[in-house]
C-alpha positions as CSV (number, residue, x, y, z in Angstrom):
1,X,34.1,37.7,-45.5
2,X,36.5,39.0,-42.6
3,X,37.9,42.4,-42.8
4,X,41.6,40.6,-42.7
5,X,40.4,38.3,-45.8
6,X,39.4,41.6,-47.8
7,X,42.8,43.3,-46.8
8,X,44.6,40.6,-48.4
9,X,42.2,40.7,-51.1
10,X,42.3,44.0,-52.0
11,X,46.5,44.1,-51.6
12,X,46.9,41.2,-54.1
13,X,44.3,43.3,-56.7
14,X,46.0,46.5,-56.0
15,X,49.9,44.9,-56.6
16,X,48.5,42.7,-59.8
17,X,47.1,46.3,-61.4
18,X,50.3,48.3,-60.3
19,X,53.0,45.3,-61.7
20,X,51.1,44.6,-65.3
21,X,49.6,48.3,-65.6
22,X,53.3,50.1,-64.6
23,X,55.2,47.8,-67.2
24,X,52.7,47.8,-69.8
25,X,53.1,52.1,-69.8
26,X,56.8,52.0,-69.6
27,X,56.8,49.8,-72.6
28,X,54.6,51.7,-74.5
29,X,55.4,55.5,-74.0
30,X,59.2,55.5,-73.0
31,X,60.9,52.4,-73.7
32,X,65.0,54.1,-73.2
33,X,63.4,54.6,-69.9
34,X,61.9,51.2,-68.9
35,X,65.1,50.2,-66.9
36,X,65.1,53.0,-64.8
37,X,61.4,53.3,-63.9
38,X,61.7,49.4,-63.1
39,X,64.2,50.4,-60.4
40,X,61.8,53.3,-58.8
41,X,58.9,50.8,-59.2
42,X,60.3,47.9,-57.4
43,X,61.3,51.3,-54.3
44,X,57.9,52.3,-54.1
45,X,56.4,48.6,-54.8
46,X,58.2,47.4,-51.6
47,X,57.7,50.8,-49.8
48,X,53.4,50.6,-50.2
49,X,54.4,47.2,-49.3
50,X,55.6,48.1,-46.1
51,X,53.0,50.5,-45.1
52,X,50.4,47.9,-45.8
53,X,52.5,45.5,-43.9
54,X,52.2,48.3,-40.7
55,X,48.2,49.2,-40.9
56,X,48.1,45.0,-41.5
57,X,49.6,44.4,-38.4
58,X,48.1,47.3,-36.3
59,X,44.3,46.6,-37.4
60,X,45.2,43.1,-36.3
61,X,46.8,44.1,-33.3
62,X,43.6,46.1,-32.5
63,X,41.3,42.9,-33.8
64,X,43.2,41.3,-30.8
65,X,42.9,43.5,-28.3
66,X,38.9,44.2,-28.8
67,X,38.8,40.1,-29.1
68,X,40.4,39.9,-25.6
69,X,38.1,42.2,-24.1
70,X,35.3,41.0,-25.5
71,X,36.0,37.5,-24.1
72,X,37.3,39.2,-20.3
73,X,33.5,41.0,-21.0
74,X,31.7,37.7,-21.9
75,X,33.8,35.8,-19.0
76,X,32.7,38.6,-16.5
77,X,29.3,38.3,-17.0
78,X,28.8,34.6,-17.6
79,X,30.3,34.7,-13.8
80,X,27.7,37.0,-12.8
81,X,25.0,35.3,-11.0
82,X,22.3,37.5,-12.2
83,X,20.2,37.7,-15.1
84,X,21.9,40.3,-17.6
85,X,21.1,40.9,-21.0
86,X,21.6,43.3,-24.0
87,X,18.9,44.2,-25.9
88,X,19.2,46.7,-29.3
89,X,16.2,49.3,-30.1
90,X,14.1,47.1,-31.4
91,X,14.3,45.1,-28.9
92,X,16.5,42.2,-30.2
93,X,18.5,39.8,-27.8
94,X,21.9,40.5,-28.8
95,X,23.9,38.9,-25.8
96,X,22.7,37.5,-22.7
97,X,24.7,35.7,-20.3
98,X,24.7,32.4,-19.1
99,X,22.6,32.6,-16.3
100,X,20.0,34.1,-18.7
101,X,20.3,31.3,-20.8
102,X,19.9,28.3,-19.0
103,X,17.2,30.4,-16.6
104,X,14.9,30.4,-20.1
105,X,16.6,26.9,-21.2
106,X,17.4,28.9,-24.4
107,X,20.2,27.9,-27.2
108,X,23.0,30.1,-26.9
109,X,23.4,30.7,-30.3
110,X,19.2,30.8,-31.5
111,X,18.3,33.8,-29.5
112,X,20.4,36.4,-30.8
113,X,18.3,38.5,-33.3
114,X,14.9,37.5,-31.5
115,X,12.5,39.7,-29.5
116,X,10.7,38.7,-26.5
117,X,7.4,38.0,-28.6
118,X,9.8,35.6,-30.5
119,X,11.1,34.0,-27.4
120,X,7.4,33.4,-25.9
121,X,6.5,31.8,-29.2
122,X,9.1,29.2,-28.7
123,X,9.2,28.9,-25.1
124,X,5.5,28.8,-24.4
125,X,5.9,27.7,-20.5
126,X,8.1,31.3,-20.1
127,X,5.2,32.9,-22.5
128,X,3.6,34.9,-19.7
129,X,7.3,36.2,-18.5
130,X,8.5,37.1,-21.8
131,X,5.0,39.0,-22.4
132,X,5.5,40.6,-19.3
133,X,8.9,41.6,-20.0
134,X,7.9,43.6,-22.9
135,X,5.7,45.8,-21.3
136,X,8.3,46.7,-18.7
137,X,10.5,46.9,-21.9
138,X,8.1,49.7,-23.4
139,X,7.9,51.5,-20.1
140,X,11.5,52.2,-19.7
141,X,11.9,53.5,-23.2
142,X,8.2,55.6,-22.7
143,X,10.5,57.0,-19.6
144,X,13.6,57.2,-20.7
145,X,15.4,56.6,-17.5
146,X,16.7,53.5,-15.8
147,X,13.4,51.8,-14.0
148,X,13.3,48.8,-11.5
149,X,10.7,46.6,-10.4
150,X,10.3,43.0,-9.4
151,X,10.0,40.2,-11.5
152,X,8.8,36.5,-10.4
153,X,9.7,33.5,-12.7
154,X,8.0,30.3,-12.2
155,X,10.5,27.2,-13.3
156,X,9.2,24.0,-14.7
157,X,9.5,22.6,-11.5
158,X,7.7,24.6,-9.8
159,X,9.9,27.1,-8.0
160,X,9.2,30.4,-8.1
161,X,12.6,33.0,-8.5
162,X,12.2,36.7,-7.6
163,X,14.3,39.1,-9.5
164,X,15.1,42.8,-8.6
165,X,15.3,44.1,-12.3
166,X,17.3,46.8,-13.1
167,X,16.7,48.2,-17.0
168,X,18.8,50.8,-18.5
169,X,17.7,53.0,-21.8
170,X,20.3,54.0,-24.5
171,X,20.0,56.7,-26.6
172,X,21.7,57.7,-30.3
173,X,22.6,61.2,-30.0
174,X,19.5,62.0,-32.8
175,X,17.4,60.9,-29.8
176,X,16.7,57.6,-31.1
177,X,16.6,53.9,-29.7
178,X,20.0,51.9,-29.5
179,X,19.9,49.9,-26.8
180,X,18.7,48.3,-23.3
181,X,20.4,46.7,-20.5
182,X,18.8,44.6,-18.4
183,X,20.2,43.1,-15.1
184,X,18.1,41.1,-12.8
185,X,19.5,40.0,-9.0
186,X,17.8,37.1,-7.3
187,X,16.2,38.2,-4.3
188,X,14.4,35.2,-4.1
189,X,16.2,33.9,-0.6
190,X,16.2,37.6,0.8
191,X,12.4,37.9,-0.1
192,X,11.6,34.4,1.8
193,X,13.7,35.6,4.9
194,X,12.2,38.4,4.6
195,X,8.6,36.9,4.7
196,X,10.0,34.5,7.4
197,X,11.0,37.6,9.6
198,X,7.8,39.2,9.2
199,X,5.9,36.3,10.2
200,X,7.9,35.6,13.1
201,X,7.5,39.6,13.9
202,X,3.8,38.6,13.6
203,X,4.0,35.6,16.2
204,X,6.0,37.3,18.7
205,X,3.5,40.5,18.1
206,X,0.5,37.9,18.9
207,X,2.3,36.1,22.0
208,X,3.2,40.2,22.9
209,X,-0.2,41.3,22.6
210,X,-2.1,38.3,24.1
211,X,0.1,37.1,27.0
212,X,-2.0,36.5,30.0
213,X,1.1,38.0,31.8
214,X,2.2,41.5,31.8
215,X,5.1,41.6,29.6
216,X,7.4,45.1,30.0
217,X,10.9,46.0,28.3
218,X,13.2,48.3,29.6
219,X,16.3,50.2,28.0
220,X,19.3,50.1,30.3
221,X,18.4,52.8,32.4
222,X,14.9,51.4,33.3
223,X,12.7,52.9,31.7
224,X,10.2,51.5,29.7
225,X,10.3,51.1,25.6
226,X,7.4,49.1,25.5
227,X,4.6,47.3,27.5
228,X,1.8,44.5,26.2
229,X,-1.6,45.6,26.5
230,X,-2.2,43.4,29.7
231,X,0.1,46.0,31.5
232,X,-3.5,48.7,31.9
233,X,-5.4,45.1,33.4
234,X,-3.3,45.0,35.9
235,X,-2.4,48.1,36.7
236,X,-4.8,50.8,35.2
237,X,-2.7,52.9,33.7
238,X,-2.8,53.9,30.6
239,X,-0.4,51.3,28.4
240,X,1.2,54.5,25.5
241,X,1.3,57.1,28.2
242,X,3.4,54.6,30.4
243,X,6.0,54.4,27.6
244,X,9.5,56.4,28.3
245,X,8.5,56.3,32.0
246,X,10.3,54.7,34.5
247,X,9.6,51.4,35.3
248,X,10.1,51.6,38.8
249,X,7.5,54.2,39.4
250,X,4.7,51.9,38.6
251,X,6.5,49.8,41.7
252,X,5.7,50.2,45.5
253,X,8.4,52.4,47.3
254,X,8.9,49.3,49.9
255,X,9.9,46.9,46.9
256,X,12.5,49.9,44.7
257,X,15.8,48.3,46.4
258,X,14.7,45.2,45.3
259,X,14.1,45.9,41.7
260,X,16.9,47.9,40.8
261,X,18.7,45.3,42.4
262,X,17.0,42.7,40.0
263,X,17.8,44.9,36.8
264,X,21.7,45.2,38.6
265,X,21.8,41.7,38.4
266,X,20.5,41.1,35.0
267,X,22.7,43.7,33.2
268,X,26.1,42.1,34.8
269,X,24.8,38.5,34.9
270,X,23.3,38.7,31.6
271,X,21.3,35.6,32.6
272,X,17.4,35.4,33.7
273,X,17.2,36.5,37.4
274,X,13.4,35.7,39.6
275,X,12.2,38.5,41.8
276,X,9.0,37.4,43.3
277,X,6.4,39.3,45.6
278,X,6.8,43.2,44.1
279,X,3.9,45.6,45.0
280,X,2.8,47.6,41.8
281,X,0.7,50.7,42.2
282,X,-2.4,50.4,40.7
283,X,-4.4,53.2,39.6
284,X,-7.3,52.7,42.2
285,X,-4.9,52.1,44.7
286,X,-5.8,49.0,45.7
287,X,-3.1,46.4,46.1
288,X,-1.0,44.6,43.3
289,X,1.1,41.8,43.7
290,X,3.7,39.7,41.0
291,X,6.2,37.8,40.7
292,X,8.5,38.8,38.1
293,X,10.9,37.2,35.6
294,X,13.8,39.7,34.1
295,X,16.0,38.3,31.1
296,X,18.6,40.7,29.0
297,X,18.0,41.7,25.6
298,X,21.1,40.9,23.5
299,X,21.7,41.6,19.6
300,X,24.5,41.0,18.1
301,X,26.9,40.6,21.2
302,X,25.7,43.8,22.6
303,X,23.2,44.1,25.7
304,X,20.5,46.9,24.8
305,X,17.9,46.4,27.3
306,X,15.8,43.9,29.4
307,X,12.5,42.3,28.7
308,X,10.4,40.5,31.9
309,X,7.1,39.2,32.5
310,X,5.4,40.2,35.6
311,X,2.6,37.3,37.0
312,X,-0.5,38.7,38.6
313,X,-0.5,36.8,41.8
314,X,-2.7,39.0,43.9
315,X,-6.0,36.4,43.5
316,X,-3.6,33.7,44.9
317,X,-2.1,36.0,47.9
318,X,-5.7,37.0,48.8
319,X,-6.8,33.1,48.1
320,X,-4.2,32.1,50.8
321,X,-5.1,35.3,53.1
322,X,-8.8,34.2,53.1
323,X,-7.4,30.8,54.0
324,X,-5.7,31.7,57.1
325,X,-8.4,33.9,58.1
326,X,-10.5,31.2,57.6
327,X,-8.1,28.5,60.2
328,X,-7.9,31.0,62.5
329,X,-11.6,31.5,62.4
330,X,-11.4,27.6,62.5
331,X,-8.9,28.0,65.8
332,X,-11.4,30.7,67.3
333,X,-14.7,28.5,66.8
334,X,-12.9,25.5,68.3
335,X,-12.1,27.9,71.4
336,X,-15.7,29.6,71.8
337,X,-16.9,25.8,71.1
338,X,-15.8,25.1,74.6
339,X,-15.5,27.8,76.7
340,X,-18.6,30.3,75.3
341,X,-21.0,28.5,77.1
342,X,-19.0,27.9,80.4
343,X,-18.0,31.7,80.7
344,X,-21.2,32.9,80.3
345,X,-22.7,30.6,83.3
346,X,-20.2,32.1,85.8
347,X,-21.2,35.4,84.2
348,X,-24.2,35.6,85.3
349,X,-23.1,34.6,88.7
350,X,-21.0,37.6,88.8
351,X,-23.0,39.8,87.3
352,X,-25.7,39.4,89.9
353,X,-23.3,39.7,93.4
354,X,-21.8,42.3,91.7
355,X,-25.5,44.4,91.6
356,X,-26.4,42.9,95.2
357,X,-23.4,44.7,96.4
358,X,-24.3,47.8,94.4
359,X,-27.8,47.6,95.7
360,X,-27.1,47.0,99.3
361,X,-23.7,49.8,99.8
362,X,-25.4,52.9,101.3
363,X,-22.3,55.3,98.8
364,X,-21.9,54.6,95.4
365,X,-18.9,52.8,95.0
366,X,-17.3,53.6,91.4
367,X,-15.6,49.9,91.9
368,X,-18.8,48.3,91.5
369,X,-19.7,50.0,88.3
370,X,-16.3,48.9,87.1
371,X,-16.8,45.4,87.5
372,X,-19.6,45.8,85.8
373,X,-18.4,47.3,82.5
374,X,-15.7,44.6,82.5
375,X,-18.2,41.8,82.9
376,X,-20.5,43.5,80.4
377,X,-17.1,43.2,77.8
378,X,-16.7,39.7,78.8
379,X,-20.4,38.8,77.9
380,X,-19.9,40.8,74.6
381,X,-16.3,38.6,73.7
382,X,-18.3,35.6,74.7
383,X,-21.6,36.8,72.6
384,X,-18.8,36.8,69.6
385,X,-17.7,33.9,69.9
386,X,-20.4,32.2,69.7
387,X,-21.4,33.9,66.2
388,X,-18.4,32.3,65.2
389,X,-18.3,29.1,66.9
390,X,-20.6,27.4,64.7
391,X,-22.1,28.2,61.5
392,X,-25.9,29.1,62.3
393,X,-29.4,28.8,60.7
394,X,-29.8,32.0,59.0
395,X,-33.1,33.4,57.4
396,X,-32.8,34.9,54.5
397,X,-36.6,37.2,53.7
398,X,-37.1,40.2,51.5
399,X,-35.7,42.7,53.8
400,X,-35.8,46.3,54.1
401,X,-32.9,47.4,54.2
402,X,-33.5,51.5,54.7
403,X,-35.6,50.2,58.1
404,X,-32.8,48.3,59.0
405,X,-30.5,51.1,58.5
406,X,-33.0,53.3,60.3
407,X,-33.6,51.3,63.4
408,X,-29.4,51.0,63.6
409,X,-29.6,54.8,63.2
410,X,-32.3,55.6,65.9
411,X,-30.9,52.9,68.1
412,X,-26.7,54.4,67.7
413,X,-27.8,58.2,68.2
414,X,-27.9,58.3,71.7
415,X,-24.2,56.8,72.2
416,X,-23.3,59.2,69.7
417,X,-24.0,62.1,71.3
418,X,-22.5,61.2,74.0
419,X,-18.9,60.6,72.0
420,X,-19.6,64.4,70.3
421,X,-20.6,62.7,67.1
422,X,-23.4,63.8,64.8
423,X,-25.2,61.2,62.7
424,X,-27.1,61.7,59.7
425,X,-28.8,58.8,57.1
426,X,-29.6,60.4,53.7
427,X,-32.7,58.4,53.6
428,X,-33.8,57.7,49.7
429,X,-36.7,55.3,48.4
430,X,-36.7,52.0,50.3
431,X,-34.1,48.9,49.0
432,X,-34.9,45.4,48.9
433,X,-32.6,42.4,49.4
434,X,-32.5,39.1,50.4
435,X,-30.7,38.8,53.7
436,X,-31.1,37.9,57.5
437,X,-32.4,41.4,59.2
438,X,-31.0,40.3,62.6
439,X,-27.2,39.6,60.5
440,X,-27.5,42.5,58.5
441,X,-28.2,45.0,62.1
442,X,-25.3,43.0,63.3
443,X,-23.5,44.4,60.4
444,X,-24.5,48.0,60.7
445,X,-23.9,48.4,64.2
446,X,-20.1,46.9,64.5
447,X,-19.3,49.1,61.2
448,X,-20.8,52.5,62.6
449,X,-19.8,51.7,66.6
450,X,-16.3,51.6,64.7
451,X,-17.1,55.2,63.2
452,X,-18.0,56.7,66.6
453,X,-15.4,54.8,68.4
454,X,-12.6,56.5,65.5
455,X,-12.5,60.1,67.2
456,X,-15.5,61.3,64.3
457,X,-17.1,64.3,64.3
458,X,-19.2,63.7,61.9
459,X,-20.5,60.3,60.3
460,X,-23.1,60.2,57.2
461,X,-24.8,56.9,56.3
462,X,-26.3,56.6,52.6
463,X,-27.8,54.3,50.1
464,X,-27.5,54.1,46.5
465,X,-28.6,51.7,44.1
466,X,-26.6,50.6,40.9
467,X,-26.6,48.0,38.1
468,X,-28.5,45.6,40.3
469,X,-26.5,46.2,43.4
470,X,-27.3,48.6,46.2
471,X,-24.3,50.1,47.8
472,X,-24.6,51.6,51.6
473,X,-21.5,54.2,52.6
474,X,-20.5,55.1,55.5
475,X,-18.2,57.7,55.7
476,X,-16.6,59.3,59.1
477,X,-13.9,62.2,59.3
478,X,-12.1,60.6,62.3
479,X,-8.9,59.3,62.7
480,X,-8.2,56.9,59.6
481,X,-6.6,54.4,59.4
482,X,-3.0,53.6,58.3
483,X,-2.4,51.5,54.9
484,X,-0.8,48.5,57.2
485,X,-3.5,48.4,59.3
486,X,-5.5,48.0,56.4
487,X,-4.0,44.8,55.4
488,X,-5.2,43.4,58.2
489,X,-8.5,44.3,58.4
490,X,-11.0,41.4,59.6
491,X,-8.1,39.4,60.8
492,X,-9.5,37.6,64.6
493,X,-8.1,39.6,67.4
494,X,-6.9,42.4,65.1
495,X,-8.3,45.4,66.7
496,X,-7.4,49.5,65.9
497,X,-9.2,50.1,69.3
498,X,-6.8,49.9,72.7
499,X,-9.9,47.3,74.3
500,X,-11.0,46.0,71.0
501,X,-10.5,42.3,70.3
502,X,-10.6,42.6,65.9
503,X,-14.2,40.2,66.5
504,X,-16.4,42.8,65.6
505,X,-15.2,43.2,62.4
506,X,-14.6,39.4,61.8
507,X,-17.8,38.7,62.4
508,X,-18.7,42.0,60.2
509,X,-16.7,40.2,56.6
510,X,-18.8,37.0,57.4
511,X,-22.4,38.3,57.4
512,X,-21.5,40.3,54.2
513,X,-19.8,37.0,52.8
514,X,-22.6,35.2,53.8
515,X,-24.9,37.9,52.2
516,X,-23.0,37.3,48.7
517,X,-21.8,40.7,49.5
518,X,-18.2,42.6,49.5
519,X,-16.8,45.0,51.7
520,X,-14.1,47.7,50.7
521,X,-12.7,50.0,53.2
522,X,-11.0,53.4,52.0
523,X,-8.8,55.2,54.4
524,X,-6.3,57.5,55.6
525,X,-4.1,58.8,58.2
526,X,-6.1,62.0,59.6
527,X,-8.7,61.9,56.5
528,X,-11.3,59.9,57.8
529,X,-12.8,56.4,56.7
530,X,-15.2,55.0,54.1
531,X,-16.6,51.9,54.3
532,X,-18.8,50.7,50.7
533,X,-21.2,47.6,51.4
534,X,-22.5,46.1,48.4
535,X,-25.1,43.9,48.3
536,X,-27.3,42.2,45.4
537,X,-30.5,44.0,44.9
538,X,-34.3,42.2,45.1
539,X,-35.5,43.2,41.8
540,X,-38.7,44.0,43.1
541,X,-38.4,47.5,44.5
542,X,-41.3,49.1,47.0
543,X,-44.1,49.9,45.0
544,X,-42.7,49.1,41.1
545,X,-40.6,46.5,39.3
């Protein structure tokens, strides 16, 4: 029964008792009274009336009102979309909203009074959720503080929800249960974005990290926030310690306008902008070449820095070097092809009435000996052309190479003296190699004549053998040579010397290509020179294997 029924009830009792009970005394004890005790009767009757009347009306009014907010309460969170529920302290559903409900495909009227044990018993497909919602249930009242933690449903089809669950402990004021909250948000969308970043984090970190190209980004004053780990292939240096330096000190001073420029251009343009050809530094110092691509980094409207990829093309330059060395040695065997021969005849010639003269003139004439130094260069030009005129039979024997080196040595001395040069061969245990002897004294003579020629005091000649290759140095403290001469080194008719014709050392790269060998000159202005041969070893040394 209502509490407005048993109002009613109890005012219709109340009136019946005071109507029969009130006449029924006047009647009995005071009957000269009975007409004037009717008249107070009927004044208070209709005043207890009227206060019942007013607490009537106000209870109701107040039945009303808590009505009203009960159904603003259950409209505001059946409009919730998350999972909220009310749970006393035994853990009874008392209300859940809508979202609850039809999430658990429970009657909206069934569940109230049940537990979660209950619950799992008749929704056996939810058992594992409910079961697990107990023990997160237990947990919060064990803590006594509001706890959160994810929760995954699976749905009958299939589809997995992920709820960030919120659950809130009440407390009587003994201490005692009284009641839980529960909210749950879907995060099932924000977790699979999430997992979506993530994995796209993880792509990009693979193409990052494995990008045959050196890949660089930049803040907007140019210096670097991050480099891939191709960045220490290319150019040595150490990829972390790079970071927060400037990009553009990792770049040759000749191409700095260029880049800034490039980087200018980018940050105004905001588009992809080509700079091809920029010299990096490389830790050795040898020479690095790429061709780079800058693009801007934008988020969310805003330009915050510049990513690029820089393409190693230093194999390619030095492919298409070798290959005009390689016409122009073309060009030059085509020329000594068809003059070598017929300069040499007249040579001769020359050579000869030049000496008869000198022979018969009673006073040495200094003209004579003149002419004969210039036809001695002539024959030498002519001699080097015709190593490169045509390729020639070469035979390749286990050869000494410390006798070689020796022979060079003992055979170079004398013309070094005469230049002011001393020269010394640290002479170790004999070295074996494969090689023409005649090619390889070729070699040593046009790379140590170069040494004497280069102003040298000094000039030491050594041999070391390393991982299967031996390695002869010869290192002079003349002259040096500038880093744009260096380019250019065994380029035909290139010469450093005011006479020279650049042959010498053509012919020089060709032996040691020849010899499956490489050449590496290291130089500077007023330091000196040092030229490293490398050759492949025999494996069979002198006297052990």
């Amino acid at each position: 029964m209502s509490g407005k029924r048993k109002m009613i009830a109890l005012f219709i009792g109340v009136s019946l008792i005071w109507v029969i009970g009130t006449d029924y005394l006047l009647l009995s004890w005071e009957p000269e009274l009975y007409s004037f005790y009717q008249k107070i009767k009927g004044i208070f009757f209709i005043i207890a009336t009227s206060v019942f009347i007013y607490v009537l009306l106000t209870k109701s009014e107040k039945i009303h009102t808590l009505t009203e907010e009960k159904e603003k309460v259950e409209t505001l969170i059946n409009s919730i979309p998350d999972f909220i529920s009310f749970k006393d302290g035994d853990g009874r559903w008392i209300q859940s909203n809508t979202f609850a409900l039809e999430l658990f495909q429970i009657d909206p009227i069934d569940y109230i009074g049940k537990t979660n044990s209950q619950l799992a018993e008749e929704k056996p497909f939810f058992k594992k959720t409910f079961l697990l919602a107990n023990e997160t249930d237990e947990q919060t009242w064990t803590l006594r503080k509001t706890t959160r933690h994810e929760a995954i449903v699976t749905l009958e089809n299939g589809e997995q929800k992920i709820f960030d669950t919120t659950k809130t402990p009440l407390f009587t004021e003994s201490g005692e249960r009284k009641a839980l909250i529960v909210v749950g948000r879907d995060i099932t969308e924000r977790m699979k974005a999430k997992q979506r970043l993530e994995e796209s984090e993880l792509r990009y970190k693979a193409l990052f990290d494995h990008s045959p190209e050196l890949v660089y980004m930049v803040d907007l004053r140019g210096n670097i926030t991050d480099l891939n780990p191709h960045f220490m292939h290319v150019t040595g240096y150490d990829r972390v310690a790079s970071i927060g330096e400037p990009f553009i000190s990792f770049v040759d001073e000749r191409d700095h306008v260029r880049l800034k420029l490039t980087f200018y251009q980018v940050i105004t343009s905001r588009e992809v902008v080509q700079c091809n050809e920029i010299r990096m530094k490389h830790q050795t110092g040898k020479k690095v070449i790429v061709n780079c691509a800058s693009l801007p980094v934008i988020i969310n409207g805003e330009l915050v820095g510049i990513t690029g990829y820089a393409h190693n093309i230093t194999p390619m330059m030095e492919a298409e070097e070798k290959l005009r060395t390689t016409e122009k040695l073309a060009v030059v065997g085509e020329l000594a092809a068809g003059i070598a021969h017929e300069i040499r005849n007249p040579l001769t010639s020359l050579r000869g009435f030049v000496q008869l003269f000198q022979a018969e003139s009673k006073e040495e004439n200094p003209i004579h000996r003149i002419m004969l130094e210039e036809l001695e260069r002539i024959n030498m030009i002519a001699s080097e052309l015709l190593i490169l005129s045509r390729p020639h039979d070469i035979f390749f024997s286990k050869t000494n190479v410390t006798n070689v080196l020796s022979d060079v040595i003992h055979l170079l001395t004398g013309e070094a003296k005469v230049n002011g040069v001393s020269l010394s061969f640290k002479k170790p245990c004999p070295f074996y190699l494969y090689g023409d002897k005649n090619q390889l004294k070729q070699l040593f003579i046009n790379v140590i004549k170069n040494a004497i020629e280069a102003s040298a005091s000094t000039i030491t000649v050594s041999t070391l053998a390393l991982d299967g290759r031996l390695k002869v140095k010869v290192e002079d403290d003349g002259h040096g040579i500038s880093e744009e001469r260096m380019e250019r080194l065994g380029e035909p008719f290139f010469s450093q010397k005011d006479k020279g014709t650049g042959l010498g050392l053509t012919v020089s790269y060709k032996i040691v290509e020849q010899h499956k060998g490489n050449i590496l000159y290291e130089s500077a202005v007023g330091e000196g020179t040092i030229v490293h041969i490398t050759f492949p070893l025999v494996k069979e040394r002198l006297g052990q294997k």
